[in-house]
Structure formats: C-alpha cells, structure tokens
N, C-alpha and C positions, 0 to 999 in steps of 0.2 A: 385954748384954741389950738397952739402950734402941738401940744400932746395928741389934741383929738385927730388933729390932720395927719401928723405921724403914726397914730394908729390904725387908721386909715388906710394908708400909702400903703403898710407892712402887710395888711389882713387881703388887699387885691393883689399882691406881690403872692402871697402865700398862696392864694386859690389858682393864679395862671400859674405858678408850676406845679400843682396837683391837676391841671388842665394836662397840660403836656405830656406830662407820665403815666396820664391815662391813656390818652391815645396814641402814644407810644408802646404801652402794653400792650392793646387791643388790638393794635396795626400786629404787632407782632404773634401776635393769638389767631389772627384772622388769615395771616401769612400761612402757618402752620396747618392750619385746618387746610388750609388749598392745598397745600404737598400731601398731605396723608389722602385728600381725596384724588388726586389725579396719580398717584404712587402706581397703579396697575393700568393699561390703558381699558379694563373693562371689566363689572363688578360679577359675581353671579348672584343668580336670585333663585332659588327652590322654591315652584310651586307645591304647596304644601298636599293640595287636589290633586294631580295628576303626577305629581313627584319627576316633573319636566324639568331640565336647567334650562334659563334664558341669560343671555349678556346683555348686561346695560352700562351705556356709555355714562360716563364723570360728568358731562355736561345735562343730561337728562336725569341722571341721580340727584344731580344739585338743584335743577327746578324740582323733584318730588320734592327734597328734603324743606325746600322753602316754602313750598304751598302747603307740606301736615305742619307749619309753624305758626303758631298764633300772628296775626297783622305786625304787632310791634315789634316782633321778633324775627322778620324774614330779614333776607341778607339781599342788599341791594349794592348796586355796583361805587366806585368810586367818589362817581361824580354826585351822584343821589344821596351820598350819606355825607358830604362834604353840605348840600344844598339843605339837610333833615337836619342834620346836625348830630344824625346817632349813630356812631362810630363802633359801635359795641355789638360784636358779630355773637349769633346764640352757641354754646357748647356744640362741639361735635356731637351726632349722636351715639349713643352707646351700640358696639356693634350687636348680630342679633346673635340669640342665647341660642347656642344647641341648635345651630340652622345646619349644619351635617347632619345631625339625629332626624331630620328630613326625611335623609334619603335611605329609603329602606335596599338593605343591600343581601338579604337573607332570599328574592324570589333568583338573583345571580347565580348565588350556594345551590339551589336545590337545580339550579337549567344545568353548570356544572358539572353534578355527582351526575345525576341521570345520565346526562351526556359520556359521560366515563364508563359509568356501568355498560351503556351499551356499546363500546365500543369493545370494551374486554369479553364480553358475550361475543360478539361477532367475532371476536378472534378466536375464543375455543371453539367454535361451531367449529370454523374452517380449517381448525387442527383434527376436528374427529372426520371431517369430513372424507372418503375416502378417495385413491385419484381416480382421474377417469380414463388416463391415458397408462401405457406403459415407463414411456419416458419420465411421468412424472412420479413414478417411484425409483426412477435415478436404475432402472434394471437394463441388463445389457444385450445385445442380441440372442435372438432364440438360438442361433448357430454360432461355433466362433470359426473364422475362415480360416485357421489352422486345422480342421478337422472336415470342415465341408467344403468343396469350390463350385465357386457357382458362376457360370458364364451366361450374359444376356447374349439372347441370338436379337438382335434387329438387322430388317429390310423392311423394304413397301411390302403391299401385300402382291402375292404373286411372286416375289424375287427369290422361294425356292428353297425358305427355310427347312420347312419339314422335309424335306426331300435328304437335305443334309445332316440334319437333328438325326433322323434314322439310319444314318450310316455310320454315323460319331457312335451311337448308343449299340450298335451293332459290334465293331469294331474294339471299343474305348469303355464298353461299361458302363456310360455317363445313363443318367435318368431322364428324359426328355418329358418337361413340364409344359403343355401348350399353354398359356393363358387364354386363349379363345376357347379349345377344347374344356377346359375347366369350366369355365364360362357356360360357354352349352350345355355340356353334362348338365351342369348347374339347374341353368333355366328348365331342365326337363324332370327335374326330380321333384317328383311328389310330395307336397306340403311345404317349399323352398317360400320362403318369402320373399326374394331375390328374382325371382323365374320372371312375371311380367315385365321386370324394371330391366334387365341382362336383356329379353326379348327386344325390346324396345330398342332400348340403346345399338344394339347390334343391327338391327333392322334399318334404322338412320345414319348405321356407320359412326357412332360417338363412340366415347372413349367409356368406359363402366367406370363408376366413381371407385375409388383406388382402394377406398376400407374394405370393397368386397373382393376386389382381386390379391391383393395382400392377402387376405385370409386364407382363400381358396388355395393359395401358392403354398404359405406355410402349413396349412394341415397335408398337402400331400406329402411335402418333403418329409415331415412329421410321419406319417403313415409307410411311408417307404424307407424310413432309416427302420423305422419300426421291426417292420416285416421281414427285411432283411438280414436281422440285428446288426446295423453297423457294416454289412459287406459292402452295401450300393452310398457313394456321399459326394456324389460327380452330378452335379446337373446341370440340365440344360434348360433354361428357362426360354422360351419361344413368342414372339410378340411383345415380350416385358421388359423394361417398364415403359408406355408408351409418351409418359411425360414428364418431366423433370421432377416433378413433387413424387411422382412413383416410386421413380430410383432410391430418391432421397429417403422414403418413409423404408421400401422395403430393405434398405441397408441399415437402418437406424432400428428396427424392428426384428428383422429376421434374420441375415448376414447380409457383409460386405461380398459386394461382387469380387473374383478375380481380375476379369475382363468383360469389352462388348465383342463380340464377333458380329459384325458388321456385315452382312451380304446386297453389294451397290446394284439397281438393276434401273433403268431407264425405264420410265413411265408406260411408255406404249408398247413396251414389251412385255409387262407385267401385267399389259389389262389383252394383251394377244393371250398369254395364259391365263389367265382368270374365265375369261369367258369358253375358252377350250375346254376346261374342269368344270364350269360348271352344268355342262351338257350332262355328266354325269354323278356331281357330287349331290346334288339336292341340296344346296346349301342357297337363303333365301338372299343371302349379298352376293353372288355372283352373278348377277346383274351388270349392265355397263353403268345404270345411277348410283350404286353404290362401288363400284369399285371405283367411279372418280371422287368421293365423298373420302374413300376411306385413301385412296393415294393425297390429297390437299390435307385429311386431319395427320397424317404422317410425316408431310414437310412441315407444318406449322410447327408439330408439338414432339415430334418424336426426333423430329433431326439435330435441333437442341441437345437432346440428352447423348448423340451421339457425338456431339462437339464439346461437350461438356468433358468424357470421359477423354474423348482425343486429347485436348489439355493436358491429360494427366497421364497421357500414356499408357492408355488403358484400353485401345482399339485393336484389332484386329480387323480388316478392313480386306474383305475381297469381291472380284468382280465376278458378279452372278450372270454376263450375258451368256458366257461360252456354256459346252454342254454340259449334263451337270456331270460327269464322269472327269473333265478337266474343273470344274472350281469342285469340287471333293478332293482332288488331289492338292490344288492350291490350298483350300485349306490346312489338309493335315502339314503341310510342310511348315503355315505359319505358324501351327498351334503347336508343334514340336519346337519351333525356335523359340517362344515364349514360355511353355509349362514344363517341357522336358519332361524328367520322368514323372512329372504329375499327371502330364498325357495316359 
C-alpha cells in the first residue's frame, strides 16, 4: 500500500510540472505572435479585383484572423482562457504567397515610355520650328549707329515739327521720315491691307499699332540708303516713336537712336495752329475733336518716352513758342554742341 501511494504522489507530481511547462511555452508562443502582429502599426491587403491597396489596423486583422479559425481554435483574451481552461493559442498564420505578384506594375511601364516619347517629340517639333520674331534668332539691328544716325523729332501736334525737319534736311542732308506721312501714304495705296485700320486709327487720333509703323520706317530708310548708295544716312524720324514700346522695338529691330529732339509748345497754342492749317491742309484731324484727342494721347503715352531718354541724356529739348526763325536757330546751336561734326 505505502509503494502504491508513493507511486501515486510521484505520477501527479510528474503531470503538474508537465502542466506548468506547458503553459509556460504557450504563454510565451502567444506573447510572440502579439509582437509579430502589432510590429507595423498597419498591414496592406491587395485587392486581387481591382488591384487597390487598403490598410488594415492589428486590432481588426486579429478579429479576421479568429473568426476564419475553427471555434476551438479562436484566441480569446486572458481571462476567458484562464476561465476555458485552453491556454494554447493557434500558429501564426503563414504570411500570403506572391501577394506583390498582385500588383501588376507593367500598365505604369507603358503610361511612362508613352509619356517620354512624347515629350522628346514635342521637343524636336520646337527645334525645327522656325522663329517668328527677329529677336529670336539672336540678329542684330537692321542698322548699326556707327554708320546711320537717327534722331527722334517729338512734340504735341502742332509744335512745329515739320516746319523744322525741313530746314535740318535743307541745310544738314538729314532725310526727314514723317511717321504720319508714311502712314497716310500708306492708307491710300492701292491693295494696302493696312489702309482701313491706319484710316481709322488716325481718324480717332489713336496710336497705329507699332508692327506697322516699324515697318514702314525701316523699309524707307532701307530705300533711301538704297538709292543714294550710302550718300544720305542722317535721319530725321518725325512723330516717332509715340510710346515707349515704339522706341524700345524700333531700336532693338532697326537702330539705336542718337537722340530725341524735343520741340516744347503749350497746348493752346498748338491747337491755335492746328486749326489755322487746317483751313487749308485737308487733312481730316484738324478738327478741334481731334486735335484735343491727339494733344491727351501725347501726354499720356508720348511724354514718357521723352523722360525716358532725358534719363539717359539723350534730349535735346527746345522751346517751340517763339518764331520759328528763332527756335531753328535754337536748335542748330543745340544740335552742334551735341553731334559736332556729325551735324
């Protein structure tokens, strides 16, 4: 009896530390599994259908993982498996096979090339393309002012230009380029596509848009170096440039000015001549509507370009009230202390 009881005692001694070290393994098995699952804070999943990625949170993974588990096999919390008595959490599951070979990454490739090809297309187009401007074939003015000098005449209208233009060119050789008269000419030349739009503009006192006076200017200069061969290379540009982007283009396109020659006249004395002239010029802006039209578009846009040059020291500036036999002489005295023998 004392053998049987000792064998006894030894055999429930032997099964509670095979208790223990079981659920000392398991505890520690079940530990493990929680680190590898909470290890990222969010898994991805590849829709195999729509080849979408979604994230799914550690706590929503682990209820799927226990609901596709057979009943005996789900994982329940601490106190539930203390209460069950089944301590023994199921294997991790194996992660999924070839879940990147999913996502198909070849429709990337082809949006890519395509995208390239056309971008190197677009760029030889724009190399054969030819320019549209001058500028943009890097060429330099049609004149160099070492060989032609060009002075702008500005005043209001009325202050007496031409009166002085033809005494310079009398005297001086210079070539007197009217922009207006160009202009006119222009509008009256047969088959001109310009004619209605020069009419217009001049009839409301506007300014001509500047690509067509540019033109007009350099093909006569063009025409008269011509004809001359080289004798005549003094000009006198008249009315031009009337606003800043004028100057700008035709110095950038045709030549650099010398100077402006500036002729100052007070408003109401400009439109006292204006309508005196135009009792006999026939000209359809000597009107008093248009000569106050075209005195306001001259202070706006034209007196700029003469401040502009001031800056630079590039005025000639005389006062148009007196007779013009006293500002002709004013002038040549300035224009001799400036050009000298360029005079």
């Amino acid at each position: 009896m004392a053998a049987t009881a000792s064998g006894r005692h030894a055999w429930r001694q032997l099964m509670r530390d095979t208790s223990r070290r079981s659920v000392s393994t398991n505890g520690s098995n079940f530990l493990r599994y929680q680190q590898q699952l909470y290890r990222s804070p969010f898994s991805r999943q590849v829709s195999s259908s729509s080849g979408r990625v979604a994230l799914r949170s550690p706590s929503s993974l682990l209820r799927q993982q226990q609901q596709q588990q057979p009943l005996g096999q789900r994982l329940y919390s601490s106190e539930s498996s203390q209460g069950s008595g089944n301590t023994t959490p199921p294997p991790p599951p194996p992660p999924p096979k070839n879940s990147r070979s999913q996502v198909k990454f070849w429709p990337f490739v082809v949006v890519i090339a395509l995208g390239s090809g056309g971008y190197m297309l677009l760029v030889n187009n724009r190399k054969e393309m030819p320019p549209t401007d001058k500028n943009a074939q890097g060429a330099t003015p049609a004149f160099s002012p070492s060989e032609v000098t060009v002075l702008f005449v500005l005043g209001g209208p009325g202050a007496g230009k031409g009166t002085q233009c033809a005494r310079l060119v009398n005297d001086y050789h210079f070539k007197h380029l009217s922009a207006g008269d160009l202009l006119r000419a222009e509008q009256n030349r047969p088959g001109s596509q310009y004619g209605q739009l020069i009419k217009d503009y001049i009839k409301d006192g506007l300014i001509v848009p500047m690509e067509v006076t540019v033109a007009l200017l350099e093909n006569a200069m063009r025409d008269t170096i011509t004809e001359s061969k080289g004798a005549t290379n003094k000009f006198l540009i008249d009315g031009f440039p009337r606003k800043m982007d004028q100057a700008l283009k035709f110095e950038e396109i045709v030549c650099p000015a010398k100077l402006v020659l500036f002729y100052d006249c007070p408003e109401a004395e400009m439109e006292r001549r204006l309508l005196e002239r135009g009792k006999t010029s026939g000209r359809a802006d000597d009107n008093a509507e248009s000569i106050r039209k075209r005195f306001r578009t001259f202070v706006e846009t034209s007196m700029p370009v003469v401040d502009h040059y001031e800056k630079e020291n590039r005025v000639v500036k005389v006062d148009a009230t007196a007779t013009p036999d006293k500002v002709y002489a004013t002038t040549q005295e300035k224009l001799k202390n400036v050009l000298g023998d360029k005079l």
